[in-house]
Gaussian input, Z-matrix of N, CA and C with variables (Angstrom, degrees):
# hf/3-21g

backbone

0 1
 N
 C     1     B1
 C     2     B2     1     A1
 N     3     B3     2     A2     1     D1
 C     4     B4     3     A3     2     D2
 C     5     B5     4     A4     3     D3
 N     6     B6     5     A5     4     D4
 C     7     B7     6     A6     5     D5
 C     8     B8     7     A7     6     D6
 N     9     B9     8     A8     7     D7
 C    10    B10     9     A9     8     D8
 C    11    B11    10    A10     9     D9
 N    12    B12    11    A11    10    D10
 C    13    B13    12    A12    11    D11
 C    14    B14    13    A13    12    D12
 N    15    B15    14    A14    13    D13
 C    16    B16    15    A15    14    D14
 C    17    B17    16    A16    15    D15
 N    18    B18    17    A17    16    D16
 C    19    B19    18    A18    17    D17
 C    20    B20    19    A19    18    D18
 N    21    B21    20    A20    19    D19
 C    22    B22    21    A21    20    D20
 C    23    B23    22    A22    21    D21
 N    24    B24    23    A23    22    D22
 C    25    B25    24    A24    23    D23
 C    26    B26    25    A25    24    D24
 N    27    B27    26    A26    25    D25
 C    28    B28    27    A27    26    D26
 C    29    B29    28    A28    27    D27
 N    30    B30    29    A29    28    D28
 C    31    B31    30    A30    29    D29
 C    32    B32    31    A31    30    D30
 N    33    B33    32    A32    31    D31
 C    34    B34    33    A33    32    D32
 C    35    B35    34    A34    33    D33
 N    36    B36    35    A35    34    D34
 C    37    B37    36    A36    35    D35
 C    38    B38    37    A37    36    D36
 N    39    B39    38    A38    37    D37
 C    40    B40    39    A39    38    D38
 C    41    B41    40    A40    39    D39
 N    42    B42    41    A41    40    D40
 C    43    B43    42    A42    41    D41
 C    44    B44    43    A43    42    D42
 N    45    B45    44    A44    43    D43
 C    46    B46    45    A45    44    D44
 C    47    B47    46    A46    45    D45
 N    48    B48    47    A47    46    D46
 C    49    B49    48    A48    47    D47
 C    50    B50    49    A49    48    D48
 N    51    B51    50    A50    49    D49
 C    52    B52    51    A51    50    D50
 C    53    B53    52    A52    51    D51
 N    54    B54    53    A53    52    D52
 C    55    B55    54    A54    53    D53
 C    56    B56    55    A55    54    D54
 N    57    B57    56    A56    55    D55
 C    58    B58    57    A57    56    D56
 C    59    B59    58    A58    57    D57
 N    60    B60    59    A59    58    D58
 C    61    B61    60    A60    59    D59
 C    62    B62    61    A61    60    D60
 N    63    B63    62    A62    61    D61
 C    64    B64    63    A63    62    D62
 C    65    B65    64    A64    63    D63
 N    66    B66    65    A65    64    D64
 C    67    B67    66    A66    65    D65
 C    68    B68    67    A67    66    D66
 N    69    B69    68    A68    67    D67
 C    70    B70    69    A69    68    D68
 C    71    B71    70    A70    69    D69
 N    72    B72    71    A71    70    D70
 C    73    B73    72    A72    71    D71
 C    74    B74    73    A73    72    D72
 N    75    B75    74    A74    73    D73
 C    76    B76    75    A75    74    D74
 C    77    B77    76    A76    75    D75
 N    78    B78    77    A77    76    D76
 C    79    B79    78    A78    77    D77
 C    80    B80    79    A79    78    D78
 N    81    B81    80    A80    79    D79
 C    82    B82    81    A81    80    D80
 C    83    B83    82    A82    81    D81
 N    84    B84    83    A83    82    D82
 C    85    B85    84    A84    83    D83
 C    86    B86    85    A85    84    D84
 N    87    B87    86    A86    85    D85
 C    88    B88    87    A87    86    D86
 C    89    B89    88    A88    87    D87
 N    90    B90    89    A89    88    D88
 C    91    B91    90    A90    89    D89
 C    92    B92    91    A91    90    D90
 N    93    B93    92    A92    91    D91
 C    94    B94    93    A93    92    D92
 C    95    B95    94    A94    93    D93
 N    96    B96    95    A95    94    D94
 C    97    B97    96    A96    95    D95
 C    98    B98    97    A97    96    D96
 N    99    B99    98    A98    97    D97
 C   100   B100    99    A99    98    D98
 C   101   B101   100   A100    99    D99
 N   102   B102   101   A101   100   D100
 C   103   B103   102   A102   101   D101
 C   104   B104   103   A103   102   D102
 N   105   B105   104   A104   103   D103
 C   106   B106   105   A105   104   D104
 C   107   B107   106   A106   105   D105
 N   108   B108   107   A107   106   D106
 C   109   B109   108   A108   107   D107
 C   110   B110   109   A109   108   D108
 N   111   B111   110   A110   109   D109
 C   112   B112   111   A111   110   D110
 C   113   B113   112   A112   111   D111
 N   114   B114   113   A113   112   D112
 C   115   B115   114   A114   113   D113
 C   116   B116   115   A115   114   D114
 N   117   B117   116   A116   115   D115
 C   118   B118   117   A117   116   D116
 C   119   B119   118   A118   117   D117
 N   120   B120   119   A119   118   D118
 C   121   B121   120   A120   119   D119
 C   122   B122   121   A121   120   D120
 N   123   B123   122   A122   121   D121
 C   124   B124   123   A123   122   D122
 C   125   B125   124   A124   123   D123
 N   126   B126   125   A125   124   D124
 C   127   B127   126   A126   125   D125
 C   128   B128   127   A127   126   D126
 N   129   B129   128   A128   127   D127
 C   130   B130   129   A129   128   D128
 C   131   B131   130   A130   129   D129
 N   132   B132   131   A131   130   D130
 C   133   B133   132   A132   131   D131
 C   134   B134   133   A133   132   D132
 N   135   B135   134   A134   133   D133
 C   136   B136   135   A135   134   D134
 C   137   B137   136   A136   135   D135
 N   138   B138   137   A137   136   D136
 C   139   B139   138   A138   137   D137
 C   140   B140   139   A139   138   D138
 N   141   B141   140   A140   139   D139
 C   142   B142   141   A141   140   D140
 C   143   B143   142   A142   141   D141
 N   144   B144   143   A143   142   D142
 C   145   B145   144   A144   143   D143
 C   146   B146   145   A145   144   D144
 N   147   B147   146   A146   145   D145
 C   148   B148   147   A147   146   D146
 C   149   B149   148   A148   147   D147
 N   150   B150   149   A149   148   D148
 C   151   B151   150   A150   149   D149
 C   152   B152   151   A151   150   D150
 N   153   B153   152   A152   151   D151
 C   154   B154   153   A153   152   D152
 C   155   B155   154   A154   153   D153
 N   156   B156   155   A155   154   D154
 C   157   B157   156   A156   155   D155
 C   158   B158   157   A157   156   D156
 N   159   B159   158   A158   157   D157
 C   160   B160   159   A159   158   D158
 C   161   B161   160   A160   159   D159
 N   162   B162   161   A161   160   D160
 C   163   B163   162   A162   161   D161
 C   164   B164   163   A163   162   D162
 N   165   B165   164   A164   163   D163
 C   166   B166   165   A165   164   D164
 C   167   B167   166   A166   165   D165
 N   168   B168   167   A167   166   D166
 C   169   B169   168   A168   167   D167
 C   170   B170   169   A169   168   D168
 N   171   B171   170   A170   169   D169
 C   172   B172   171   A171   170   D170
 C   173   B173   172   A172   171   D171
 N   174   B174   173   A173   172   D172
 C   175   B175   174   A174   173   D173
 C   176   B176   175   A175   174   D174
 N   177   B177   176   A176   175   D175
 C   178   B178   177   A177   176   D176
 C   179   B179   178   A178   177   D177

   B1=1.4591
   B2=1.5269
   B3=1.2192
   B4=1.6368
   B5=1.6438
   B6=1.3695
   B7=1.0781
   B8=1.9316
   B9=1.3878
   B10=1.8585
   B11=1.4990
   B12=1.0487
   B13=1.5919
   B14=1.3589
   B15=1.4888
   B16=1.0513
   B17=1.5031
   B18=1.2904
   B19=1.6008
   B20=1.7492
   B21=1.2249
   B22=1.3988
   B23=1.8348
   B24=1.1915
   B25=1.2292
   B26=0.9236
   B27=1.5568
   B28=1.8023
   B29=1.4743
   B30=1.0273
   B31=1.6076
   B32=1.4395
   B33=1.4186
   B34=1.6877
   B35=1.8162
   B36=1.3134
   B37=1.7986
   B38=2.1297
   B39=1.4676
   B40=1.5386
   B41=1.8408
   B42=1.3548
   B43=1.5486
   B44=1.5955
   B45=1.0853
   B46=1.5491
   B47=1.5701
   B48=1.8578
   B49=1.2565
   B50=1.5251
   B51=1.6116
   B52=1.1753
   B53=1.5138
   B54=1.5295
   B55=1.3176
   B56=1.7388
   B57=1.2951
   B58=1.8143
   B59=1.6671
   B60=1.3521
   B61=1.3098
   B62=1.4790
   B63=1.5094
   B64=1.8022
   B65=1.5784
   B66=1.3189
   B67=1.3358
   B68=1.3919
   B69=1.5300
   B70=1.2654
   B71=1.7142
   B72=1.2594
   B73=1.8233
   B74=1.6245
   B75=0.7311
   B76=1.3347
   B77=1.6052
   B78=1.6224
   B79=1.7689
   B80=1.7833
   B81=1.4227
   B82=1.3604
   B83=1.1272
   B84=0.9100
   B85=1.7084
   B86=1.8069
   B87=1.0735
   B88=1.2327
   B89=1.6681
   B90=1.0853
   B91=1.7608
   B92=1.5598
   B93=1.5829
   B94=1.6103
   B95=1.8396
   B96=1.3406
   B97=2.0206
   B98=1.8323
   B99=0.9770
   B100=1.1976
   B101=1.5980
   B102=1.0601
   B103=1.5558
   B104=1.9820
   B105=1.4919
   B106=1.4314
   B107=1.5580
   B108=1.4986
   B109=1.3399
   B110=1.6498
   B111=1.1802
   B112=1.4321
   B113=1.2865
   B114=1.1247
   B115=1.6089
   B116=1.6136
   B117=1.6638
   B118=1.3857
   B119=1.6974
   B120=1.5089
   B121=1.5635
   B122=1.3932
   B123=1.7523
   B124=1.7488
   B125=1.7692
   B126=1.5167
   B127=1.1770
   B128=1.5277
   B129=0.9154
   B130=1.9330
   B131=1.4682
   B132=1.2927
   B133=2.0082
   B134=1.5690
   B135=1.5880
   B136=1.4581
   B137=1.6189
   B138=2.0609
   B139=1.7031
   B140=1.4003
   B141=1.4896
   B142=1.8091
   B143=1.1329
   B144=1.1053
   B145=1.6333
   B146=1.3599
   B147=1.2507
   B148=1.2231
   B149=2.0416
   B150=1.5564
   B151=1.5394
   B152=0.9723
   B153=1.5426
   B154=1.4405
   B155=1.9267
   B156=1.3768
   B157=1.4494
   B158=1.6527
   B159=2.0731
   B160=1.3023
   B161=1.3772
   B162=1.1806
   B163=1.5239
   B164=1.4690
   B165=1.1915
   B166=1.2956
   B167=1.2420
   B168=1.1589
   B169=1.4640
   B170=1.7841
   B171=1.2117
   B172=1.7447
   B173=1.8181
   B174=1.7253
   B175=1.1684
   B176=1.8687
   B177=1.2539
   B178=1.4418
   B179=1.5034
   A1=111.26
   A2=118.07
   A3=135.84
   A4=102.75
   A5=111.13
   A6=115.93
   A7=117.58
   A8=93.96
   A9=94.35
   A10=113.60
   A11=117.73
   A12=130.21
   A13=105.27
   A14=129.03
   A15=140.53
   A16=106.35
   A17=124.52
   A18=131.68
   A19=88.96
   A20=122.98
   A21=117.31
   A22=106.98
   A23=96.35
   A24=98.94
   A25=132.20
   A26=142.56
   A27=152.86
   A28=87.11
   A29=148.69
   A30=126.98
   A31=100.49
   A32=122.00
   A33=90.95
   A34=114.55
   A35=98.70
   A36=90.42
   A37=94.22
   A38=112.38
   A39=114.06
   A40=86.36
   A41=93.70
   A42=117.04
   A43=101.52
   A44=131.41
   A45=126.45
   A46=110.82
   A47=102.26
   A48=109.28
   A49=115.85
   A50=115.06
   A51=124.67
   A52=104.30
   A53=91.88
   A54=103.25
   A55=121.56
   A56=91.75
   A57=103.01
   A58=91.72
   A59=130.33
   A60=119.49
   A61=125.04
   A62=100.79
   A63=108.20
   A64=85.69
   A65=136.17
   A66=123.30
   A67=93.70
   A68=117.45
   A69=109.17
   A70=134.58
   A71=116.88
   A72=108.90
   A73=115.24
   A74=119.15
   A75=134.79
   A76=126.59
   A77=104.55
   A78=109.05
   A79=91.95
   A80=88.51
   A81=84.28
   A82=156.60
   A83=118.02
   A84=152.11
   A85=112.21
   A86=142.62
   A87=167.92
   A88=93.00
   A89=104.01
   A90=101.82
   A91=130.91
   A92=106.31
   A93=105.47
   A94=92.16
   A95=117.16
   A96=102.38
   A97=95.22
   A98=116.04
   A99=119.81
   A100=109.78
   A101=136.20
   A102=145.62
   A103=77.88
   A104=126.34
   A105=124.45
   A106=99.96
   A107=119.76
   A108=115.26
   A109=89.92
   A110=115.76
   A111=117.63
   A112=123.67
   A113=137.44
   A114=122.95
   A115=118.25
   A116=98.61
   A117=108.89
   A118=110.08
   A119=113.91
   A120=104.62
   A121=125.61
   A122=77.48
   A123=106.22
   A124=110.14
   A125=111.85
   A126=104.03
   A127=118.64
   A128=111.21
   A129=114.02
   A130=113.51
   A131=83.53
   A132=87.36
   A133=106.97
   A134=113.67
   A135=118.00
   A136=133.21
   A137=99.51
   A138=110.11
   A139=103.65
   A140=121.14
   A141=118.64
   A142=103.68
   A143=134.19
   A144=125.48
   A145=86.04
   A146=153.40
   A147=171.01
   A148=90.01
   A149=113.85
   A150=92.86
   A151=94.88
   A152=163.80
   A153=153.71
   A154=109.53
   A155=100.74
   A156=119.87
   A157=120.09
   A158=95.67
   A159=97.26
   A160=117.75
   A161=124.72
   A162=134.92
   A163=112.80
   A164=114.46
   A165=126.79
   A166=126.35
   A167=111.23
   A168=110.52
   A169=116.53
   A170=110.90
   A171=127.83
   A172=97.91
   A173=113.87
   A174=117.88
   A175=110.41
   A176=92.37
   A177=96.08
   A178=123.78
   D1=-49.32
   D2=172.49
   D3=-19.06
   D4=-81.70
   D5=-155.00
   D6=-74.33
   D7=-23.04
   D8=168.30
   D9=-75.27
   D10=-39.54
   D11=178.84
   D12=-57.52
   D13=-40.65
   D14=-169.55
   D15=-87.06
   D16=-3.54
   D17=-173.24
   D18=-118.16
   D19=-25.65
   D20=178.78
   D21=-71.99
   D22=-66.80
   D23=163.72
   D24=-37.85
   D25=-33.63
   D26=173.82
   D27=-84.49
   D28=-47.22
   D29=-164.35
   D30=-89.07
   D31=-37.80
   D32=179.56
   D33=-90.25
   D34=5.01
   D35=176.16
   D36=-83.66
   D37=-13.17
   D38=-163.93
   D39=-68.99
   D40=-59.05
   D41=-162.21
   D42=-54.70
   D43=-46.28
   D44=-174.46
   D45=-56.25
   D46=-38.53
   D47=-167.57
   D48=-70.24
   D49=-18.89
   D50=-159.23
   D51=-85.83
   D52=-43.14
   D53=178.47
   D54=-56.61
   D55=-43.07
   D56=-165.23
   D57=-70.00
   D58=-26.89
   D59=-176.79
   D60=-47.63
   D61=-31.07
   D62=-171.41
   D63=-98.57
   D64=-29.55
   D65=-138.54
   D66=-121.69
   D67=160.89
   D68=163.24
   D69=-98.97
   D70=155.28
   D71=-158.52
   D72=-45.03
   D73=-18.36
   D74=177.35
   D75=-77.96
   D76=-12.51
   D77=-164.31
   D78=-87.34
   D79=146.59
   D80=167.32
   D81=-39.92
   D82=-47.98
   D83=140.24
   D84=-30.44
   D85=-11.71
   D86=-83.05
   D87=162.31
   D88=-103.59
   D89=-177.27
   D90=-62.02
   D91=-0.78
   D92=176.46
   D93=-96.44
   D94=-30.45
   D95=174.74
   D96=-64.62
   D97=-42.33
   D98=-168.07
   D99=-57.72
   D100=-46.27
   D101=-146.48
   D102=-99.65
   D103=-51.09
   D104=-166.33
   D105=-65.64
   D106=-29.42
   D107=-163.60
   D108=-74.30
   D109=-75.04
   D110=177.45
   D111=-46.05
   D112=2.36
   D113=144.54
   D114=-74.27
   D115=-32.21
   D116=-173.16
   D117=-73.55
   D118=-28.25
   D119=164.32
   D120=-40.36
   D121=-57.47
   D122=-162.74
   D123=-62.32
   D124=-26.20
   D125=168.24
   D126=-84.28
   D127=-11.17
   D128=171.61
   D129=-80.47
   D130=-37.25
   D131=-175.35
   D132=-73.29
   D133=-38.21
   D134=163.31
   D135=-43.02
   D136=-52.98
   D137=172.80
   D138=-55.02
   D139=-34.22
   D140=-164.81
   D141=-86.44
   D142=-16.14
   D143=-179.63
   D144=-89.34
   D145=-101.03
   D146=-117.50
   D147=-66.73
   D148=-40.22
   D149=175.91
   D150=-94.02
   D151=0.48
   D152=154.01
   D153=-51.37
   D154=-51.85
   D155=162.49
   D156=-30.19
   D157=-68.00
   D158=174.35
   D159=-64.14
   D160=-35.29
   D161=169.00
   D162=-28.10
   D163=-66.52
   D164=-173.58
   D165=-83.25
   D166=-20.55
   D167=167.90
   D168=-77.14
   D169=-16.57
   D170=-179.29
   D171=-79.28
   D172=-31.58
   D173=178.91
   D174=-67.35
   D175=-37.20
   D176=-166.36
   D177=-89.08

């Protein structure tokens, strides 16, 4: 999972940037890559806590 999530993430942080270049941070178009990118963190940062979790509980 790591490494596609992590290619999702580099193309839509590419894509927001490309976009916001003509547009300003605020255009729509602009805050819907933005709102998709940030679920997609939040779900990576979620899988890694949750196997850090399993990690440690196998420690304990």
């Amino acid at each position: 999972m790591k490494p596609k999530v992590l290619e999702q993430i580099e193309a839509l942080r590419l894509e927001m940037q490309q976009i916001a270049l003509d547009k300003d941070l605020t255009d729509p178009r602009v805050v819907m890559v933005s709102q998709r990118l940030d679920l997609l963190i939040n779900k990576f940062y979620l899988f890694q806590r949750k196997k850090w979790q399993r990690c440690y509980k196998r420690r304990a």
